[in-house]
C-alpha positions as CSV (number, residue, x, y, z in Angstrom):
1,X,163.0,-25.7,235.8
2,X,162.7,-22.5,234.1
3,X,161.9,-22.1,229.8
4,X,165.5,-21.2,228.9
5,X,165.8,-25.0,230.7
6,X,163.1,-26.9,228.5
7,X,164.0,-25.6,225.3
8,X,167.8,-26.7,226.3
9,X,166.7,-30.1,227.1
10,X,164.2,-30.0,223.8
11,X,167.1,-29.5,222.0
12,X,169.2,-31.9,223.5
13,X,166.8,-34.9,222.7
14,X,166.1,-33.8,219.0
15,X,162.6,-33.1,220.2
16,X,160.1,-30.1,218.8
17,X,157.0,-30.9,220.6
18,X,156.8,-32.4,224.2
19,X,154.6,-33.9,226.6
20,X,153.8,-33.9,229.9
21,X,155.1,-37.0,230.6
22,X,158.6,-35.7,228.5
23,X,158.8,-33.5,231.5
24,X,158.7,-35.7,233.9
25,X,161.4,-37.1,232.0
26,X,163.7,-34.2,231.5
27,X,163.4,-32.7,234.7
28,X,162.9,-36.0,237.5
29,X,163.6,-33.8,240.5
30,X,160.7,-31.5,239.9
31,X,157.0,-32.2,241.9
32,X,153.9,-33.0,240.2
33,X,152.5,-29.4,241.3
34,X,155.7,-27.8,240.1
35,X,155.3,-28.9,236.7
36,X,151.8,-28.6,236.3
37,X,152.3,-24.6,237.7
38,X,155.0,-24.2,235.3
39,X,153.3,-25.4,232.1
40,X,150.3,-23.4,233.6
41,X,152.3,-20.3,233.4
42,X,154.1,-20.6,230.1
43,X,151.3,-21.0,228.5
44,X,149.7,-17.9,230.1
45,X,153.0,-16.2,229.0
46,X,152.0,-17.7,225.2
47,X,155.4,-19.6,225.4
48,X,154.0,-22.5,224.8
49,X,150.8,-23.3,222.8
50,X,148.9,-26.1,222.9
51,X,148.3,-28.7,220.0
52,X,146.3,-31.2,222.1
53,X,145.5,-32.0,225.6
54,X,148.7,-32.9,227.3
55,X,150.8,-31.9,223.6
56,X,152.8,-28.9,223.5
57,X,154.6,-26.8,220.9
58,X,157.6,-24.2,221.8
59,X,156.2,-20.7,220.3
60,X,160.2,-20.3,219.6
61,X,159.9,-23.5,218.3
62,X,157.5,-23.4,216.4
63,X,158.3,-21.3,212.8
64,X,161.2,-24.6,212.6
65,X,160.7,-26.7,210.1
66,X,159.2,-30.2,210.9
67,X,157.1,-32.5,209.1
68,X,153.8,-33.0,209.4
69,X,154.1,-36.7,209.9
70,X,156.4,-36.3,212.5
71,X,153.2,-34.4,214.4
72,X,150.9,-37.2,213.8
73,X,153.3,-39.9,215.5
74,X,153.3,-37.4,218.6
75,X,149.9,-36.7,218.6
76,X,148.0,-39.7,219.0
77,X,150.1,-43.2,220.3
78,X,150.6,-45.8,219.4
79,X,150.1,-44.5,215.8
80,X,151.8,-44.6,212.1
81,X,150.8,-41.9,209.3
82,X,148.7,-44.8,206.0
83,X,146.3,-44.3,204.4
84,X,145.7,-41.1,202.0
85,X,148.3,-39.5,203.6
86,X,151.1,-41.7,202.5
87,X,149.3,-43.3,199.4
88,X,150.0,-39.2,198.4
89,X,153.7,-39.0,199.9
90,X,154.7,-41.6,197.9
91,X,153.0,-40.8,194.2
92,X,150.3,-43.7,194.4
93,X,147.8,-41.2,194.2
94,X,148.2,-37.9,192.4
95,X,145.7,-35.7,195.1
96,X,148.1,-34.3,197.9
97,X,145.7,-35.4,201.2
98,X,143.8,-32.5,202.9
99,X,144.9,-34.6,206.1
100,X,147.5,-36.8,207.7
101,X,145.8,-39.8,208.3
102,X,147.3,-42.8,210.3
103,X,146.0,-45.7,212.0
104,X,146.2,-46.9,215.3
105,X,145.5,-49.2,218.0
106,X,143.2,-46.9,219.8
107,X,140.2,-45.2,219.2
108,X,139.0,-43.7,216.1
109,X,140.2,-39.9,217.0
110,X,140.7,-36.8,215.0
111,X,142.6,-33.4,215.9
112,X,143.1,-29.9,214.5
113,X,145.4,-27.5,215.1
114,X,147.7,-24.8,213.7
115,X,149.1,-27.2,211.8
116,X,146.1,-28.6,210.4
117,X,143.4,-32.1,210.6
118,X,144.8,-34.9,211.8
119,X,142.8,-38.3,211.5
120,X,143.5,-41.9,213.1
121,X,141.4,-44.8,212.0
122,X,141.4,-48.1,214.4
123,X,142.6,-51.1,213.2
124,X,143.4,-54.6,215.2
125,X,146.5,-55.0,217.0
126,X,147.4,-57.8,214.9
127,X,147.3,-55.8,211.6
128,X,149.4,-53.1,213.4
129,X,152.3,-53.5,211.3
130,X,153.7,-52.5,208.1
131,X,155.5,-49.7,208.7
132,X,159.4,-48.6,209.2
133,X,161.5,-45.4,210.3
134,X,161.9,-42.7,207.8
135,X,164.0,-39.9,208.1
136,X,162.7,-36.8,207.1
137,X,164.3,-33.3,207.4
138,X,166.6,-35.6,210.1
139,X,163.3,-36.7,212.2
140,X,162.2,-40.0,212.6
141,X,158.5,-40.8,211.5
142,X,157.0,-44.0,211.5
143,X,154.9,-44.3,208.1
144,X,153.6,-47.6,206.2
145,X,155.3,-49.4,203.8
146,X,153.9,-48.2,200.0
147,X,151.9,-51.7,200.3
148,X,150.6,-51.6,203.6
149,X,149.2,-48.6,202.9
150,X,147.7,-49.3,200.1
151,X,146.0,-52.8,201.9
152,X,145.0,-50.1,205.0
153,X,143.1,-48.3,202.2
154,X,141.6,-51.0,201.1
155,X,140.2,-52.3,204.1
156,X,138.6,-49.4,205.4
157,X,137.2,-48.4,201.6
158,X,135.6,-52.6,202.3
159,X,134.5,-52.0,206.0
160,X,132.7,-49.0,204.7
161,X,131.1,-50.5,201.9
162,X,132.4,-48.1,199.6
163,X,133.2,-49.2,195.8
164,X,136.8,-48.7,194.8
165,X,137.4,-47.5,191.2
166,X,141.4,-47.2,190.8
167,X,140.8,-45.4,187.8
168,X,138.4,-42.6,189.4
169,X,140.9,-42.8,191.8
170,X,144.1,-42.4,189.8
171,X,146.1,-44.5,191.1
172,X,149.5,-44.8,189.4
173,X,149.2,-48.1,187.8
174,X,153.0,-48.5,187.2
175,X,153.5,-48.0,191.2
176,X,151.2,-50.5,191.9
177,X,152.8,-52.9,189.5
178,X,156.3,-52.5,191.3
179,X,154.9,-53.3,194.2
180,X,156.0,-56.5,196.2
181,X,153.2,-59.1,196.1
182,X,154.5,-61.0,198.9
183,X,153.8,-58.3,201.1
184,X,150.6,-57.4,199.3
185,X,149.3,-61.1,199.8
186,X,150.8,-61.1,203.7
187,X,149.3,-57.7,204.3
188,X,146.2,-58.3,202.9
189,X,146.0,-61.7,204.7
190,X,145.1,-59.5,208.1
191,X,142.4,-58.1,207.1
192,X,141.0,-61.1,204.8
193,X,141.3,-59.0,201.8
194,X,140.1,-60.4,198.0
195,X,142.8,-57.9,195.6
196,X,141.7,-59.5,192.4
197,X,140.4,-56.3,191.7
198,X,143.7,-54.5,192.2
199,X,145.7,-57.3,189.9
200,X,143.3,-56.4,187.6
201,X,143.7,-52.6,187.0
202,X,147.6,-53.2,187.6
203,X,147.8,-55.8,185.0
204,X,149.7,-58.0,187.6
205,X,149.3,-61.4,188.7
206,X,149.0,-63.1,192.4
């Protein structure tokens, strides 16, 4: 297992960043020690740098273009980008977030690299859900659905005992209008969620 072979099998699987574990994967016949002294070296080489613990990033690699979201997936799993992050991506709220915020299973985290602040709120198992595959610049990224995002936002602005103002907020009423209220209500059901309050500045009904 030499470089020229990882970025070969990199490519092969569609993948920008790897693991250590995507090692063990790629390349079955090599040793623990093997791969351990070979990750050692590359990144003593600067061939690789490191984006978190166990998370790599191909300096060759790395000027190609890949979304942010894609990063957050990787970073942190089980995990989909919510939140500010995609309340921005899809024009619900006009701010572009400073972060890419997702939500998880595990352990409040956050991480910062290269390629900037990455934040994971915890949320039951039970309310992980919500979200689908979008393509983006032919990646895969797991983000929320436009209302589960919106009902993760809501939650942690309750749980925190924060007052929500939609209009300080600037949210785009008209989005919030389209949005499906059966999955609004079922979404919302998780987390025992009152949305009169959103109805309300939306000009929408239950």
């Amino acid at each position: 297992m030499d470089y020229k072979e990882l970025l070969t099998a990199l490519q092969r699987h569609n993948f920008v960043i790897f693991s250590y574990r995507d090692l063990r994967v790629f390349f079955p016949r090599e040793s623990l020690s093997a791969v351990r002294k070979e990750l050692y070296r590359w990144n003593k080489k600067g061939w690789i740098r490191t984006l978190k613990n166990g998370i790599y990033e191909p300096v060759l690699l790395a000027n190609s273009t890949y979304p942010d979201f894609y990063l957050a997936n990787r970073l942190y799993s089980p995990s989909y980008v919510s939140l500010e992050a995609a309340l921005s991506y899809y024009s619900i709220i006009p701010e572009v977030s400073m972060a890419v915020t997702s939500v998880s299973t595990k352990p409040t985290r956050s991480f910062k690299n290269e390629h900037g602040l990455f934040i994971y709120r915890t949320i039951r198992p039970r309310a992980f859900t919500g979200y689908y595959i979008e393509k983006m610049g032919g990646i895969d990224v797991l983000i929320a659905e436009p209302e589960k995002a919106l009902v993760d936002f809501l939650y942690f602005k309750r749980r925190e005992g924060e007052a929500l103002d939609f209009e300080q907020e600037r949210f785009d009423r008209a989005k919030l209008t389209r949005m499906s209220k059966k999955k609004l209500k079922l979404y919302a059901g998780l987390f025992n969620l009152d949305l009169r309050s959103l109805y309300a500045y939306s000009g929408s009904t239950a």
